[in-house]
LOTIGU-134544 format. One record per residue (C-alpha): residue in one letter; x, y, z. Coordinates in nm, 3 decimals. Last residue first. Layout:
# residues N
("a" (X Y Z));
...
This chain:
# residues 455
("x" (-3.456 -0.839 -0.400));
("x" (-3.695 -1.171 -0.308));
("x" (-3.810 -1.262 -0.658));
("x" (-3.459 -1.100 -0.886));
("x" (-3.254 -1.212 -0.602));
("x" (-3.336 -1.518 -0.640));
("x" (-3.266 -1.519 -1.005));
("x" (-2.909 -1.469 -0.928));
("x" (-2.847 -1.700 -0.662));
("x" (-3.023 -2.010 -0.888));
("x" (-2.793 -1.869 -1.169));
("x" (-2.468 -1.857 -0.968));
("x" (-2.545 -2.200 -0.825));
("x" (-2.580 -2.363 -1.135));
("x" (-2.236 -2.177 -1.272));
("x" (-2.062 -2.345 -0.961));
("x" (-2.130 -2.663 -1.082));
("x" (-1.985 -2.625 -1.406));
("x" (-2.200 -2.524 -1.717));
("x" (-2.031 -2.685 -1.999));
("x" (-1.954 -3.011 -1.966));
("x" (-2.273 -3.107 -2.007));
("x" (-2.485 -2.797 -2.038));
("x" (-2.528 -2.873 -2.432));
("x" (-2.832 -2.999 -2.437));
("x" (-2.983 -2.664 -2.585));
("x" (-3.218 -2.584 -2.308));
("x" (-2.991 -2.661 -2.041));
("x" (-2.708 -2.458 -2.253));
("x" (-3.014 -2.174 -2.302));
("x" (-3.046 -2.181 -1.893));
("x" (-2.682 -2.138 -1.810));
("x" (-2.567 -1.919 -2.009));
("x" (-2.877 -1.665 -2.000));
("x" (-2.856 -1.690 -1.630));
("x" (-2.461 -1.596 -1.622));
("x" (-2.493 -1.310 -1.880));
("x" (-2.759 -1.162 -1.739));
("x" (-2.623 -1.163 -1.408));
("x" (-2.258 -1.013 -1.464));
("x" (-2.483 -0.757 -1.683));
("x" (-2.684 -0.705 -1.343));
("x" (-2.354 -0.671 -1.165));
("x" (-2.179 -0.377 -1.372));
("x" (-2.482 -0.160 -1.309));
("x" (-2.642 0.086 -1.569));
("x" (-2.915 -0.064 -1.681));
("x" (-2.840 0.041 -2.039));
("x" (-2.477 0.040 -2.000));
("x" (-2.454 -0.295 -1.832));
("x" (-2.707 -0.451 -2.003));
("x" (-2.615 -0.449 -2.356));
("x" (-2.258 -0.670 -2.254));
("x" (-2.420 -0.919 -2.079));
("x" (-2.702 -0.939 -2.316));
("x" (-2.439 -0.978 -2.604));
("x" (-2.233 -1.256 -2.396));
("x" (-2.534 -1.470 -2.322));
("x" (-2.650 -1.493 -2.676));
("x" (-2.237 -1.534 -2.812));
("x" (-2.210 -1.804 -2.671));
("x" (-2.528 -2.038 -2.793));
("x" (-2.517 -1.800 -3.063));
("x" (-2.128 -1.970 -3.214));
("x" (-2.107 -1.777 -3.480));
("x" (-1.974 -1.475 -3.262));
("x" (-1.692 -1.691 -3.143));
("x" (-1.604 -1.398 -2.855));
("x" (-1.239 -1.286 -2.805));
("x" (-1.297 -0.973 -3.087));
("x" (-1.564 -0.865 -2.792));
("x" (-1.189 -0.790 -2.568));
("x" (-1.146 -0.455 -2.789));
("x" (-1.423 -0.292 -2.578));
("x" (-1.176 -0.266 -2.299));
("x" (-0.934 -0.018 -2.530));
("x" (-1.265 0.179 -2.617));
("x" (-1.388 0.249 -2.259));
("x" (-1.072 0.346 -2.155));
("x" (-1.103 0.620 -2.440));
("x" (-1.453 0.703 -2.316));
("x" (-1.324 0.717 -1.976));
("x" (-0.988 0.937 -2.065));
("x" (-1.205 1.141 -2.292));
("x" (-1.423 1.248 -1.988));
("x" (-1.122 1.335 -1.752));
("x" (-1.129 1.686 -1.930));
("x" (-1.441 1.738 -1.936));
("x" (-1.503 1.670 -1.558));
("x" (-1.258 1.947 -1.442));
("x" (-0.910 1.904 -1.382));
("x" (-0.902 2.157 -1.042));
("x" (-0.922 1.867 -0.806));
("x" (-0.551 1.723 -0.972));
("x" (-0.403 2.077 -0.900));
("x" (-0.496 2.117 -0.548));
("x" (-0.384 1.717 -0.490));
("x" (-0.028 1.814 -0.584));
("x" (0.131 1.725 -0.274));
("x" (-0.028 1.384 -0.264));
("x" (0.167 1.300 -0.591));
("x" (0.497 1.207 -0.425));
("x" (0.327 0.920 -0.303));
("x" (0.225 0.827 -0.668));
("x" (0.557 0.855 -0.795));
("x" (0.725 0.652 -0.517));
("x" (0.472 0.361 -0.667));
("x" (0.612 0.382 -0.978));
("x" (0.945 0.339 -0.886));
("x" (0.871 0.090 -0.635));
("x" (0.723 -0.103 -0.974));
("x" (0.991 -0.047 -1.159));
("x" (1.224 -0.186 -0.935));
("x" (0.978 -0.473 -0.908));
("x" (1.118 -0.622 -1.196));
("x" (1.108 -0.665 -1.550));
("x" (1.080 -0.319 -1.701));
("x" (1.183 -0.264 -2.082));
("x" (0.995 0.021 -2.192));
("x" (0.735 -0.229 -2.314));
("x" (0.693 -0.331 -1.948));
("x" (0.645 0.025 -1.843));
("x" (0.394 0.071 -2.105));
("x" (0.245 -0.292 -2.017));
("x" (0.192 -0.155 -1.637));
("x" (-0.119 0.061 -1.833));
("x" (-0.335 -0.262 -1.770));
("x" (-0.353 -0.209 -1.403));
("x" (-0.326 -0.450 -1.132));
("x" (-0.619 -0.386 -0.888));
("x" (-0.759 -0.117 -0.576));
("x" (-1.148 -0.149 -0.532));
("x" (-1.276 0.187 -0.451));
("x" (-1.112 0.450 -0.260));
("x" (-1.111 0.529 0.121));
("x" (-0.834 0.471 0.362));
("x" (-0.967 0.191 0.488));
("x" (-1.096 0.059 0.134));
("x" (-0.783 0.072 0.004));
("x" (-0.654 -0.133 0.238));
("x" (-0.879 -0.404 0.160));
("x" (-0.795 -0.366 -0.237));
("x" (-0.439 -0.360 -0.104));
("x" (-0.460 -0.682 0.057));
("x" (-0.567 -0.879 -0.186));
("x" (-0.348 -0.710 -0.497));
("x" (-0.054 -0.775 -0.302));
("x" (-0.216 -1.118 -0.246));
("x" (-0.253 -1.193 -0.618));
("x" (0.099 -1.078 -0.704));
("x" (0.234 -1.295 -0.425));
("x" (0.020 -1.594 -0.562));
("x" (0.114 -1.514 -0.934));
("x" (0.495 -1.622 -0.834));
("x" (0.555 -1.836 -1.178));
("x" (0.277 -1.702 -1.435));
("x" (0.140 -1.982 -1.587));
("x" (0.146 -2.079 -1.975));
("x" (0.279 -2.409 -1.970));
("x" (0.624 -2.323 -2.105));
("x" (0.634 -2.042 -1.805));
("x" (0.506 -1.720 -1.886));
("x" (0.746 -1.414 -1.824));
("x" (0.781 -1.340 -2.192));
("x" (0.768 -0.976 -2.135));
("x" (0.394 -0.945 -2.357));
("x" (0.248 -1.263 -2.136));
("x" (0.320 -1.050 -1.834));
("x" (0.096 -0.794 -1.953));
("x" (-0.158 -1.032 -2.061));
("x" (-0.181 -1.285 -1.768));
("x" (-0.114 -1.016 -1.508));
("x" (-0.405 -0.785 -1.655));
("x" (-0.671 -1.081 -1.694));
("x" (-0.561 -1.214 -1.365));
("x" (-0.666 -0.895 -1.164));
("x" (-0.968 -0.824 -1.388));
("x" (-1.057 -1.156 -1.358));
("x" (-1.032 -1.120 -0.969));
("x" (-1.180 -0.757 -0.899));
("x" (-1.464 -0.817 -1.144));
("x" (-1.622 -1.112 -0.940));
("x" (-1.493 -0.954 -0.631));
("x" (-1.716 -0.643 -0.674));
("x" (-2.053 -0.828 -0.823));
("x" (-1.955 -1.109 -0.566));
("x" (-1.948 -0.839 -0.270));
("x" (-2.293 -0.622 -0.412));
("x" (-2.467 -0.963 -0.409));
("x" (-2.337 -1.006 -0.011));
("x" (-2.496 -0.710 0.051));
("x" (-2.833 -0.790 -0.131));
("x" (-2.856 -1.094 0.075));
("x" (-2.858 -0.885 0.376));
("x" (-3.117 -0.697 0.299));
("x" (-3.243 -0.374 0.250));
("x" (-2.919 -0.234 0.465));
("x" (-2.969 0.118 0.579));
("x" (-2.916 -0.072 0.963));
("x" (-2.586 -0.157 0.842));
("x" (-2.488 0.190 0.915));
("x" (-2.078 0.194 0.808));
("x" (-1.862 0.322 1.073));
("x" (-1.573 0.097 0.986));
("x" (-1.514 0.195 0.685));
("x" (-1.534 0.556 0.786));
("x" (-1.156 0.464 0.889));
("x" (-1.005 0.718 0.651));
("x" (-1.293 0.898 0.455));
("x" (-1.334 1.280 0.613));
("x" (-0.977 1.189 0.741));
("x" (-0.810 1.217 0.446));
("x" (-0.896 1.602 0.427));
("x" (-0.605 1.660 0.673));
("x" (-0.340 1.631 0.414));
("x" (-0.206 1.986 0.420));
("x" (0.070 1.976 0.198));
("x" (-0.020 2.169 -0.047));
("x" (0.099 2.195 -0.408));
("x" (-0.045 2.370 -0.751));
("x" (-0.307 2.661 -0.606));
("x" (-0.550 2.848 -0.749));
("x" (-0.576 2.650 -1.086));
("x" (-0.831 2.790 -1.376));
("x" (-1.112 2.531 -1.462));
("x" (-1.368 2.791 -1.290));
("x" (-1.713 2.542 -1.256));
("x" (-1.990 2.397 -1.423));
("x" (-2.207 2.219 -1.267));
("x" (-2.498 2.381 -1.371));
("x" (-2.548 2.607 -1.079));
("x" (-2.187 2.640 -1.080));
("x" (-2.160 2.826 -1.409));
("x" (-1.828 2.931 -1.511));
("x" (-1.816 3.128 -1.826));
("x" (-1.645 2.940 -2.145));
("x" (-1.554 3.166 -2.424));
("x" (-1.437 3.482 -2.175));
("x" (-1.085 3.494 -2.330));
("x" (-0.956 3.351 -2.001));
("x" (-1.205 3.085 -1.977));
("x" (-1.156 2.951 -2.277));
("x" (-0.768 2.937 -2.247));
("x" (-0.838 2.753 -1.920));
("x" (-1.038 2.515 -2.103));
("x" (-0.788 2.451 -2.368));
("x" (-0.554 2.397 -2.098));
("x" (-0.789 2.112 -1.969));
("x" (-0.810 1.939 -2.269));
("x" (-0.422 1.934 -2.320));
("x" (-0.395 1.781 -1.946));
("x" (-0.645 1.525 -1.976));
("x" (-0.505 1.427 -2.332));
("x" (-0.179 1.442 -2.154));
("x" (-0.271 1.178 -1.923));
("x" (-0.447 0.950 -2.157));
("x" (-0.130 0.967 -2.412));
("x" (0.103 0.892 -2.126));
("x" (0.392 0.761 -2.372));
("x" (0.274 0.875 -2.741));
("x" (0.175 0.610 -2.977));
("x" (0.110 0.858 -3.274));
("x" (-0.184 0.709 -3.289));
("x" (-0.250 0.696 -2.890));
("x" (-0.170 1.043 -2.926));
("x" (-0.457 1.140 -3.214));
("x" (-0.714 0.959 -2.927));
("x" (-0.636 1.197 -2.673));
("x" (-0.649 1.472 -2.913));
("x" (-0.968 1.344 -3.056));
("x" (-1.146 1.259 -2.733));
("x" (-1.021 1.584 -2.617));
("x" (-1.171 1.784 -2.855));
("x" (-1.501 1.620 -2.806));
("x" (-1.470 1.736 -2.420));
("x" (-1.407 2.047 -2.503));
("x" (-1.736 2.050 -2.746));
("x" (-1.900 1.967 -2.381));
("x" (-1.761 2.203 -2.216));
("x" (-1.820 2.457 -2.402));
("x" (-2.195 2.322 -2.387));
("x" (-2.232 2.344 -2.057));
("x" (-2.110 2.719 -2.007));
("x" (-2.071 2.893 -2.254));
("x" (-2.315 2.705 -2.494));
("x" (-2.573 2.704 -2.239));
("x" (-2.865 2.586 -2.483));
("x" (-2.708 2.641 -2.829));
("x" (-2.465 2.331 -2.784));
("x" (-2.837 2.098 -2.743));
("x" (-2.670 1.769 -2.593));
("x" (-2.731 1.423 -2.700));
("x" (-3.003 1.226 -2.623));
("x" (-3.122 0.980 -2.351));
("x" (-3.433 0.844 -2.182));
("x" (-3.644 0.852 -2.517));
("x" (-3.937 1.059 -2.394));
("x" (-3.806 1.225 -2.046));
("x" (-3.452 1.351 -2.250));
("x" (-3.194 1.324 -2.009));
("x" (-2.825 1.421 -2.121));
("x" (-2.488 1.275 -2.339));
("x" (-2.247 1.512 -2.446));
("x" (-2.284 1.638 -2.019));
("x" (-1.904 1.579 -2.011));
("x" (-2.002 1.378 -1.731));
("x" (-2.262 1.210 -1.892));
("x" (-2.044 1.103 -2.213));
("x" (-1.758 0.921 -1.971));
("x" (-2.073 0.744 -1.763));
("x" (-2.141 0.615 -2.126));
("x" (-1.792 0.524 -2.204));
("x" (-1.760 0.358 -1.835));
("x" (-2.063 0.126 -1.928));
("x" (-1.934 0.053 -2.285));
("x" (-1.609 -0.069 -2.135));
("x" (-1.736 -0.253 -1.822));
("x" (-1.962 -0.456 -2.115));
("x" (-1.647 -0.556 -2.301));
("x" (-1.437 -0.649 -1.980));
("x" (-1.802 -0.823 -1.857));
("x" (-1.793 -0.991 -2.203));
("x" (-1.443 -1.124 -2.239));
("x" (-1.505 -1.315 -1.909));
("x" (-1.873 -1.476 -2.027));
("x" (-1.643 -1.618 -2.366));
("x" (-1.379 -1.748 -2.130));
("x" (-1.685 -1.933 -1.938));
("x" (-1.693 -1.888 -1.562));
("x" (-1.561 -2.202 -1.355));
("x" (-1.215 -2.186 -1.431));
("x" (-1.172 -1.860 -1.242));
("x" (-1.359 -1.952 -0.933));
("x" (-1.149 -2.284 -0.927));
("x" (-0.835 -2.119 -0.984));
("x" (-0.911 -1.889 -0.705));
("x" (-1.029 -2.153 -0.479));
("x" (-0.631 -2.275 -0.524));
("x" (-0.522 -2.091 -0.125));
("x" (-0.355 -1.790 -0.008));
("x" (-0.509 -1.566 -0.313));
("x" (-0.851 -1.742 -0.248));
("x" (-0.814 -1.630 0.145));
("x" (-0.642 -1.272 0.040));
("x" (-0.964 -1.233 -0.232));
("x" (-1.185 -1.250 0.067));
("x" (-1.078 -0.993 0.290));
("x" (-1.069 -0.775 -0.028));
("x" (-1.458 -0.828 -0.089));
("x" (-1.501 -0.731 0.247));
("x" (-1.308 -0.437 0.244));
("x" (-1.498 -0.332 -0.092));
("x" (-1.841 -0.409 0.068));
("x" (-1.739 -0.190 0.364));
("x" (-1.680 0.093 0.085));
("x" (-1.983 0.029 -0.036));
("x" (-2.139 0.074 0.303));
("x" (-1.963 0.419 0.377));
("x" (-2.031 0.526 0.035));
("x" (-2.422 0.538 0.150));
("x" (-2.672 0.280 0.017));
("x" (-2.898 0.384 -0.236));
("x" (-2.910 0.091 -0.504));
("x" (-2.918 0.299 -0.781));
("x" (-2.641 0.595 -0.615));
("x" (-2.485 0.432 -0.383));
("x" (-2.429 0.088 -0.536));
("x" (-2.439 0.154 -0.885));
("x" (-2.324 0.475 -0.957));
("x" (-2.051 0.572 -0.743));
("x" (-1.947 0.177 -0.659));
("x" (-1.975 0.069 -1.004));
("x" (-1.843 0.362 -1.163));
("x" (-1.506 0.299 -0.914));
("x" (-1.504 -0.074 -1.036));
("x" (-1.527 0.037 -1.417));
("x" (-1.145 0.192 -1.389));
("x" (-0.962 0.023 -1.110));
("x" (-0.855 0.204 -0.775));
("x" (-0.401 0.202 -0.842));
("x" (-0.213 -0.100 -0.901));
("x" (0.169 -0.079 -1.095));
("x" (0.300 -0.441 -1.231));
("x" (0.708 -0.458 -1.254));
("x" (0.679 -0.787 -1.112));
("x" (0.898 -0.870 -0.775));
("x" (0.630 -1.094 -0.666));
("x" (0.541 -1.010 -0.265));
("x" (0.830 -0.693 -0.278));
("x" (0.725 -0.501 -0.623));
("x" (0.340 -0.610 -0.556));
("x" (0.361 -0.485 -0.218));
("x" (0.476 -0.150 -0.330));
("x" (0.228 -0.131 -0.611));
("x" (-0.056 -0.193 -0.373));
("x" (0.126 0.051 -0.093));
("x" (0.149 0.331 -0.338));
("x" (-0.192 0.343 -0.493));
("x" (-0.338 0.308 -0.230));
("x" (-0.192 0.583 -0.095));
("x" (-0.259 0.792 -0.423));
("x" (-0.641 0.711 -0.459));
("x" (-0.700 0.787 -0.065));
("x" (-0.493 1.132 -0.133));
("x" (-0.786 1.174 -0.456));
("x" (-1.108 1.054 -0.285));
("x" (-0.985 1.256 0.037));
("x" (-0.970 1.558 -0.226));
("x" (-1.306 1.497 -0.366));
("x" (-1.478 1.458 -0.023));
("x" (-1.731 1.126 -0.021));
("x" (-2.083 1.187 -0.169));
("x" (-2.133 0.931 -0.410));
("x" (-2.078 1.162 -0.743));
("x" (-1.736 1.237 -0.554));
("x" (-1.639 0.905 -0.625));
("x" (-1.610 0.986 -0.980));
("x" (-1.428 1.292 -0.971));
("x" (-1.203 1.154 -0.699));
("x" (-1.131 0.872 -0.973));
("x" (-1.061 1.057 -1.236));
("x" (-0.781 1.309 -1.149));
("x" (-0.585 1.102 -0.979));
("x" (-0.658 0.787 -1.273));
("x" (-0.482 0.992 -1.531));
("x" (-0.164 0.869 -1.332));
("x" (-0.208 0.569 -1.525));
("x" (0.030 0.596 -1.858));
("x" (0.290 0.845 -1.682));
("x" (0.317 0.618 -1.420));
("x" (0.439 0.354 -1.615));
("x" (0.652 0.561 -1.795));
("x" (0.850 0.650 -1.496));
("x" (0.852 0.299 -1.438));
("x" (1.017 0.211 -1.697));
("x" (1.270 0.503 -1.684));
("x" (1.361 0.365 -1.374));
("x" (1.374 -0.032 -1.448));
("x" (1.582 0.085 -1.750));
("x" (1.850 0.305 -1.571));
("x" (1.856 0.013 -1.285));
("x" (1.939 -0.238 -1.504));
("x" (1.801 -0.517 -1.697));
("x" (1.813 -0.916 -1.817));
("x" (1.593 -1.097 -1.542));
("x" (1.898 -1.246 -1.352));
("x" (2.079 -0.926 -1.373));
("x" (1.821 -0.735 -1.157));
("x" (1.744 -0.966 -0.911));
("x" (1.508 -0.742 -0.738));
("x" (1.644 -0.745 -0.405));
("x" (2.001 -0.866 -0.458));
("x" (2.015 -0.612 -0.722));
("x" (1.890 -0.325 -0.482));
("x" (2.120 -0.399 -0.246));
């Protein structure tokens, strides 16, 4: 059965290797059970929903992509989306979770018609390559930066906005946790060296022993009135799943009344699907490109399924309540291993399902822990900059503002903008828009600085 399925000859493996593949695949990205509900949480919504929302999702996205395309490509709430939709939407913009995650179902809804149909190609052939390597660049500083806050390594200073953090002030408490943190940037980063399988994950898991171990000897002390709270486990397994419902379905009770405007909505939608579909096609391109599935002209034969699996659960997602659900980089490790189908993939996913019984243990990983996984997530997307012709400044302008102002104004969409009006305005400028500002590009900028006079 399972080779008629997955054609399991056809594409040179077995089921031994598709296993262990995926195995490995799960070991590289299940660092994102731990993150994500500590990032969403920051919004408002119920940790532990966050994290059995984040695991169902999970599952049915890399299901679907094992039976739609038969690719041994894992999905799971994407790094950078879920600090948009914490930080950006509900907590700059001010809009409850409920409404961002509407925007997220929306934004879904959409993807399936361009996944169904070849708008996605032109959407994707519109935006500059050298805009595309930014926003992966700029995503990567911005979830660094939201990696240094919540190891509180990075804090508030009123005259220069930011500064690092004073270790005598709270040193047991907050600052503990903040060296911890720096340990695990360097034992995380240490195992990527040594190109250890599920590096991330154990650097989450080393860090947070060494917490534990503080705690116990009385070097870190607890302090929940700073956010700081007992890293020591109380429970490993339940299997009382009745906290889903604090975010299943609230989708669909969203207040559009709280709405400033309905322009700003839809801007919150692109800013989502915008990042959603080159992140998507980014990941499938590359990791796909590294198994030799590429055809001689470069396309990936049965993207369409993979696109809708990714479609649908992104809207999914949503219902049951986690930020946009996409293809995930980490499926390389499993690919590397030797996966080529979706065997891997189911394999993967089964993992993730089977996680929901450990959600006590995952909620216990405190934040400095998970804060080397964003800062070292934040390094690996960083790497796409090498991608932009930095001699060339009628480029490179646009892509350095997009990339500085996502960090420093802390929303993935306003470096989306920058980048987009600064494109198109110094081309016009320049004489070179001709052929290089498509038509879509002119709208994007005359949308984008409208907002900026109306919003």
């Amino acid at each position: 059965m399972l080779e008629k399925l997955f054609k399991l000859k056809e594409n040179g493996t077995s089921v031994k290797v598709e296993v262990m593949a995926g195995i490995t695949t799960f070991m590289t990205m299940a660092y994102i059970l731990a993150v994500n509900p500590n990032i969403l949480s920051a919004s408002g919504m119920d940790a532990n929903a966050v994290l059995l929302a984040t695991a169902l999702a999970s599952f049915l996205g890399t299901i679907l992509m094992a039976l739609l395309a038969n690719y041994p490509f894992a999905l799971a709430p994407g790094m950078g989306l879920n600090a948009y939709f914490a930080y950006t939407v509900v907590l700059n913009y001010g809009y409850s979770w409920q409404i961002a995650l509407m925007a997220v179902f929306a934004e879904g809804l959409i993807f399936i018609v361009l996944s169904v149909t070849n708008v996605r190609e032109a959407i994707f052939n519109a935006i500059p390559m050298t805009l595309k390597s930014a926003v992966s660049a700029g995503i990567g500083l911005f979830i660094a930066f939201i990696g240094l806050q919540n190891a509180k390594i990075v804090v508030n200073n009123d005259s220069t906005l930011v500064s690092y953090q004073n270790f005598k002030t709270d040193f047991s408490s907050v600052g503990m946790g903040a060296l911890l943190a720096l340990i695990g940037v360097l034992i995380t980063g240490y195992l990527l060296i040594k190109k250890v399988k599920g590096g991330i994950l154990f650097g989450i898991l080393i860090t947070w022993v060494l917490g534990i171990l503080c705690e116990l000897i009385g070097i870190y002390k607890p302090n929940p009135e700073l956010g700081m709270y007992s890293v020591i486990p109380t429970a490993f397994v339940s299997f009382d799943f009745s906290a889903l419902g604090n975010t299943f379905g609230q989708v669909f009770k969203a207040d559009f009344g709280a709405l400033k405007s309905i322009t700003e909505f839809f801007v919150v939608i692109f800013a989502f699907l915008f990042v959603d579909i080159f992140d998507t096609l980014g990941t499938l391109i590359g990791v796909s490109s590294k198994a030799n599935m590429l055809d001689k002209d470069g396309k990936l034969p049965r993207i369409k399924g993979a696109l809708l699996a990714d479609a649908i659960a992104t809207s999914a997602g949503a219902v049951l309540g986690t930020s946009t659900t996409t293809t995930f980089v980490e499926s390389a490790s499993g690919v590397t291993e030797g996966g080529r189908t979706g065997l891997t993939a189911v394999v993967t996913g089964l993992l993730f399902l089977l996680s929901v019984i450990f959600s006590p243990l995952f909620l216990t990983i405190p934040s400095f822990a998970t804060a080397p996984a964003l800062i070292i997530v934040g390094f690996y997307m960083i790497a796409s900059v090498a991608k932009i012709d930095w001699e060339n400044m009628l480029e490179a302008i646009p892509a350095f503002l997009c990339i500085l102002s996502m960090p420093l104004m802390y929303s993935i969409s306003e470096g989306i903008a920058m980048g987009v009006i600064s494109w198109t305005i110094l081309h016009l400028c320049a004489g070179k828009a001709k052929g290089k500002v498509s038509v879509l590009m002119y709208v994007l900028t005359v949308l984008f600085i409208l907002k900026y006079i109306f919003l």
